[in-house]
N, C-alpha and C positions, 0 to 999 in steps of 0.2 A: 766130671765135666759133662752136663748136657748140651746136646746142640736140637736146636731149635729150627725147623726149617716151616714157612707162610710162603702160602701163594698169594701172587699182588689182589685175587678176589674175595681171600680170608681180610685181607690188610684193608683193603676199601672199605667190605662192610664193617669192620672195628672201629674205625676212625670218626671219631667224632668232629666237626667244622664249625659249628658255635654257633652263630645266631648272624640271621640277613634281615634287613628290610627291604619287602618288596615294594618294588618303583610305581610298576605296572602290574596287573592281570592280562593277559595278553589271549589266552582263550580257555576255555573250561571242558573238559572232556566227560567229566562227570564228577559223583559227588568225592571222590577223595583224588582225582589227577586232572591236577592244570597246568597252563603255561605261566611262569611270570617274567617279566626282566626286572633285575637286579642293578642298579646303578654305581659306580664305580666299579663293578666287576667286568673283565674285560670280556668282548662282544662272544665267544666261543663258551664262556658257561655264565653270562649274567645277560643274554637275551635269549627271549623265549626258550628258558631251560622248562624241564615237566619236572615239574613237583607230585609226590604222592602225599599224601598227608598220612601221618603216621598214626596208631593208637584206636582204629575205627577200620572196621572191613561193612562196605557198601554195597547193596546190588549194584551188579553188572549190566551196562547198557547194552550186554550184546548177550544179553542173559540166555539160561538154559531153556527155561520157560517163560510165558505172556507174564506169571505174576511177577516174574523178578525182575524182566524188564521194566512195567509198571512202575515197580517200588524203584527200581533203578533212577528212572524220570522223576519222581517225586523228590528222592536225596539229590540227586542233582539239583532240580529248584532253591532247594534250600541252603547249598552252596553257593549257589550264584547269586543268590540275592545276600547272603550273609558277604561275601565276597567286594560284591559292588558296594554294600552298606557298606563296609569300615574305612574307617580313617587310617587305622594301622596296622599291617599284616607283615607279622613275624613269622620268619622261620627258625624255628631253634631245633637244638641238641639233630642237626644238620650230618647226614651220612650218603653215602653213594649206596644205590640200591642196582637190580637188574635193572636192565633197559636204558643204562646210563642216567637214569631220574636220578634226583635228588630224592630223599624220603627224609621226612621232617614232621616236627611238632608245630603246628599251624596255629598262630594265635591271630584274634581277629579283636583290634583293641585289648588287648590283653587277658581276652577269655580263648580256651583250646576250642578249636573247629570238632575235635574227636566229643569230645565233652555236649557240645552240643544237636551235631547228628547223633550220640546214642539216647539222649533224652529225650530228642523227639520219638523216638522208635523207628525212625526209618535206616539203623545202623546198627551194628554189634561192636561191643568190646574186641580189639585183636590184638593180640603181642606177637605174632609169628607164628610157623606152624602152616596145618590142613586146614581150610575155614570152610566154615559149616555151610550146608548147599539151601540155597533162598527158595528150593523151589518142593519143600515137604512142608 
């Protein structure tokens, strides 16, 4: 007989929540966390919940250094205008992350947000982990 014992923060991060559409953008912090509301989700996690977007690590707008703030403001631009552009913004394969954010696969019309910040080059590939410092 094994017994198995999870803590409720091992069980958060596991759980998978499936797919939302966003109602609203509500405001944009930078290039991979914003706010959305979610409609028919009740007011306490489907208005202005933070979403991180998953699958892409961005400069930091409160960066270490002038360059990565820089590159910081640049990958934000190009969220917010990909953001206001779409018609449709999904969030899929949906899990609770720190900070009570939601962390999510962000599709915009049916292409990935991650997909697109790393093509432009102002983003990295990220699956979890140490991320590499934007400012060498």
């Amino acid at each position: 007989m094994a017994l198995m014992i999870s803590t409720p923060k091992a069980l958060a991060s596991e759980k998978n929540y499936g797919i939302a559409t966003v109602s609203e953008v509500t405001s944009i912090y930078d290039a991979d966390t914003f706010r959305v509301s979610i409609n028919g989700w009740p007011p306490i996690i489907g208005e202005r919940i933070s979403i991180r977007a998953n699958g892409f690590d961005a400069p930091e707008i409160r960066g270490k250094c002038e360059s990565e703030k820089i590159a910081a403001r640049q990958a934000k631009q190009l969220t917010v205008e990909l953001l206001r552009g779409a018609k449709v913004i999904e969030l899929r394969n949906m899990k609770r992350g720190k900070y009570f954010r939601i962390v999510a696969d962000v599709y915009l019309d049916g292409k990935p947000l991650a997909d697109i910040q790393i093509r432009s080059g102002l983003s990295r590939p990220y699956s979890g982990g140490k991320r590499l410092s934007w400012c060498e």
